[in-house]
C-alpha positions as CSV (number, residue, x, y, z in Angstrom):
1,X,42.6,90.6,104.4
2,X,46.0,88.9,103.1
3,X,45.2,85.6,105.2
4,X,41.9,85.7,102.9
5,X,43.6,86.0,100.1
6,X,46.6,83.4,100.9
7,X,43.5,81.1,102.0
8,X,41.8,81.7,98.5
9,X,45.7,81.1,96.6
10,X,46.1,77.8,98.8
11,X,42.5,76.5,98.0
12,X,42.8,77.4,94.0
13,X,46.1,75.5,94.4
14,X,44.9,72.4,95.7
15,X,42.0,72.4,93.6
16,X,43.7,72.8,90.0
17,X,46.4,70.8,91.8
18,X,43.9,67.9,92.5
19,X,41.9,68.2,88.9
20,X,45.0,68.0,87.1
21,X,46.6,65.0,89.2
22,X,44.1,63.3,88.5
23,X,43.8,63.6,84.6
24,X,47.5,63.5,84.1
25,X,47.0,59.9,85.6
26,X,44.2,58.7,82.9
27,X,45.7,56.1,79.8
28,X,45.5,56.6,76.6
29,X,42.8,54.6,76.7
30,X,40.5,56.7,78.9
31,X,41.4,59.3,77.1
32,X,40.4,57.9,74.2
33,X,36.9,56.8,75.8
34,X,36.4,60.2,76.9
35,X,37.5,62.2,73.7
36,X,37.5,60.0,70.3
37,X,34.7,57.5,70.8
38,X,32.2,60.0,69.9
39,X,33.7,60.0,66.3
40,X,36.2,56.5,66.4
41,X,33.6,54.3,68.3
42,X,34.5,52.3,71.3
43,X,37.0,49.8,69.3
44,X,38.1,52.3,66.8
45,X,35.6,51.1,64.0
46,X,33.4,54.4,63.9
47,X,30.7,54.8,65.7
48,X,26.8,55.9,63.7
49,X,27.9,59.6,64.6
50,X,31.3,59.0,62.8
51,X,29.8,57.4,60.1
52,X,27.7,60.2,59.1
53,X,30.6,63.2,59.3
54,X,29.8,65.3,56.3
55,X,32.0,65.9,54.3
56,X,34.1,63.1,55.2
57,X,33.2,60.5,57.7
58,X,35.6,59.6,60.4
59,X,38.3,57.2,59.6
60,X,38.5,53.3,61.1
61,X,41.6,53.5,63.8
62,X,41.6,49.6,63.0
63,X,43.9,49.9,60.7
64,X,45.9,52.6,61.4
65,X,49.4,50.8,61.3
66,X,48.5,50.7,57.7
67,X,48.2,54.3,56.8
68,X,49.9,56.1,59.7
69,X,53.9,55.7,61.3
70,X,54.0,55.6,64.9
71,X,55.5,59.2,64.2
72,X,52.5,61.0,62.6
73,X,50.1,59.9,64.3
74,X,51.1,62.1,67.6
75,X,50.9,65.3,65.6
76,X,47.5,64.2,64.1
77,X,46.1,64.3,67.3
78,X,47.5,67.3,68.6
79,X,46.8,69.0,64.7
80,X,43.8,67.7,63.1
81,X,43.7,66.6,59.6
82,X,42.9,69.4,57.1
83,X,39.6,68.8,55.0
84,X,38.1,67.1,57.7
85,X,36.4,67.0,61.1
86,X,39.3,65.5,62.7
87,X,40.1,68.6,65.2
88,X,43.0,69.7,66.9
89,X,43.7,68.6,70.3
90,X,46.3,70.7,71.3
91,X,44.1,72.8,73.1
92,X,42.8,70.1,75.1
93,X,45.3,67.3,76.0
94,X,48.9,67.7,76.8
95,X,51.8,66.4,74.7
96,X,52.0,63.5,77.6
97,X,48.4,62.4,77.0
98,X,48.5,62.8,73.5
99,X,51.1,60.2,73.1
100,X,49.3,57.9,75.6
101,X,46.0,58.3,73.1
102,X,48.4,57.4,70.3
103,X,49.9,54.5,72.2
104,X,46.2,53.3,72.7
105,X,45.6,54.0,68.9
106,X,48.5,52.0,68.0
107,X,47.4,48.7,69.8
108,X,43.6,48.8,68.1
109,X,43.9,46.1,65.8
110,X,41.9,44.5,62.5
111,X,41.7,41.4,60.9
112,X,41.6,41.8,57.0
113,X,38.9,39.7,55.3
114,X,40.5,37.6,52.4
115,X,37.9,36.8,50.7
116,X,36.4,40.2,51.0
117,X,40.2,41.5,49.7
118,X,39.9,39.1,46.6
119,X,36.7,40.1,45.9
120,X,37.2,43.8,45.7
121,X,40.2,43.5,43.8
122,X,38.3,41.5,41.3
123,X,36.2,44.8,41.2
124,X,38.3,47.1,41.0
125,X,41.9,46.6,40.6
126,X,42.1,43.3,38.1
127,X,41.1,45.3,35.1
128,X,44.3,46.3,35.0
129,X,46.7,44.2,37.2
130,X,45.6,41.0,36.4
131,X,48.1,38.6,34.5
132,X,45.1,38.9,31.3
133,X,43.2,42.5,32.4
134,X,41.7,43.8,29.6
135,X,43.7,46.7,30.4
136,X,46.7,45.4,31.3
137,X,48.1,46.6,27.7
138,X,47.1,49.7,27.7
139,X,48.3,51.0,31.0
140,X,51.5,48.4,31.8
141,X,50.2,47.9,35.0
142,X,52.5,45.5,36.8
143,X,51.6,42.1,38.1
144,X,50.5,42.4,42.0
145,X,52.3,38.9,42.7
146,X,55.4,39.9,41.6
147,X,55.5,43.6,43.7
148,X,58.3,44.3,45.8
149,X,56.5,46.5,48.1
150,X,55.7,46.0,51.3
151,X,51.9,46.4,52.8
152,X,52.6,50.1,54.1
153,X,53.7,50.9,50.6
154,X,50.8,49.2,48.8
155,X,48.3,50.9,50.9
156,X,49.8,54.4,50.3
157,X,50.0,53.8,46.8
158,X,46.3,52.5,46.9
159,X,45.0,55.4,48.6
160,X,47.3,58.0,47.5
161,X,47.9,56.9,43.5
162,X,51.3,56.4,42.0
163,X,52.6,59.7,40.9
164,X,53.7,59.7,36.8
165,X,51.2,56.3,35.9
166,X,47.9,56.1,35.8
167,X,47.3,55.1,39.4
168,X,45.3,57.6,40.5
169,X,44.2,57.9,44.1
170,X,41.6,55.2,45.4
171,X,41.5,57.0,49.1
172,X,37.8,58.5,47.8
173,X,36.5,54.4,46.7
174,X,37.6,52.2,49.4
175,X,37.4,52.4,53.3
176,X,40.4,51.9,55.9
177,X,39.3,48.2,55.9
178,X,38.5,47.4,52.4
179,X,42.5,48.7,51.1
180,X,43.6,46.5,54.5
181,X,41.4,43.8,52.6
182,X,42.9,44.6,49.4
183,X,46.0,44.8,50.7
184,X,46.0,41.7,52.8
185,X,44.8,39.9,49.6
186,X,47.9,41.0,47.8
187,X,50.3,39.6,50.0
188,X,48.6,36.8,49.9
189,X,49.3,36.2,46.2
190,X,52.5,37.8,46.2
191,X,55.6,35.2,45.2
């Protein structure tokens, strides 16, 4: 009866032993290709299902340098992002695969669209930072070629709104790649 039982302890050890051997070994990115490309599609651009995540689709990982330090985005993954589908993974990967998935996430790349930038800033932001906006005036906007912030703080202040002005957060209009856009735009024009 005990040799049964060691031989059941032994096999269970070699088993779970095995299994997790070899997912400890997977990289962040076959991690990623087995967890996130459901929602962040195989390049990080969102895949159809992503896209249509109610109420909030899922974000473009593209252009996460942008919007996320290399220290957040660790405790996203593990987390989740209140207010949206992005789940915990805690539960799931280890604190040795989560950093390999953020590795991964941090070597997806995206090339901004100038003209694409230009235009939506046209749209949207000359109105008031233009040199000649109509609103320029009103609001004392500053001049965008003149800004001494960098892109990470230009993209924060997009989405997020500058706090005491009338900036108000533009997170809700634009996608990941249309603020890169923007934003490479504006450092094209800066002086």
């Amino acid at each position: 009866m005990k040799r049964q039982h060691l031989i059941v302890v032994i096999m269970l050890l070699i088993i779970f032993g095995v299994y997790h051997a070899a997912t400890a070994g997977e990289s962040g990115k076959e991690l990623f290709e087995r967890y996130c490309v459901k929602c962040h599609g195989t390049d990080g651009s969102v895949s159809e299902y992503g896209k249509n995540i109610k109420p909030n689709p899922a974000r473009d990982l593209r252009t996460n340098r942008l919007f996320i330090s290399p220290r957040e985005l660790p405790v996203i993954i593990k987390y989740g992002v209140y207010g949206r589908e992005m789940k915990a993974w805690k539960d799931i990967l280890n604190d040795d695969e989560i950093k390999e998935v953020a590795k991964y996430v941090r070597t997806l790349t995206y090339t901004p669209d100038l003209k694409n930038g230009s235009d939506l800033f046209k749209l949207r932001c000359a109105v008031c930072h233009e040199k000649e906006g109509p609103n320029k005036k009103l609001f004392g906007a500053p001049d965008l070629d003149m800004t001494p912030l960098a892109d990470l703080e230009i993209t924060r202040t997009i989405r997020f709104g500058r706090h005491g002005t009338m900036m108000f957060p533009k997170g809700s209009f634009f996608s990941n790649p249309e603020i890169a856009d923007i934003v490479a735009y504006i450092m094209s024009i800066k002086k």
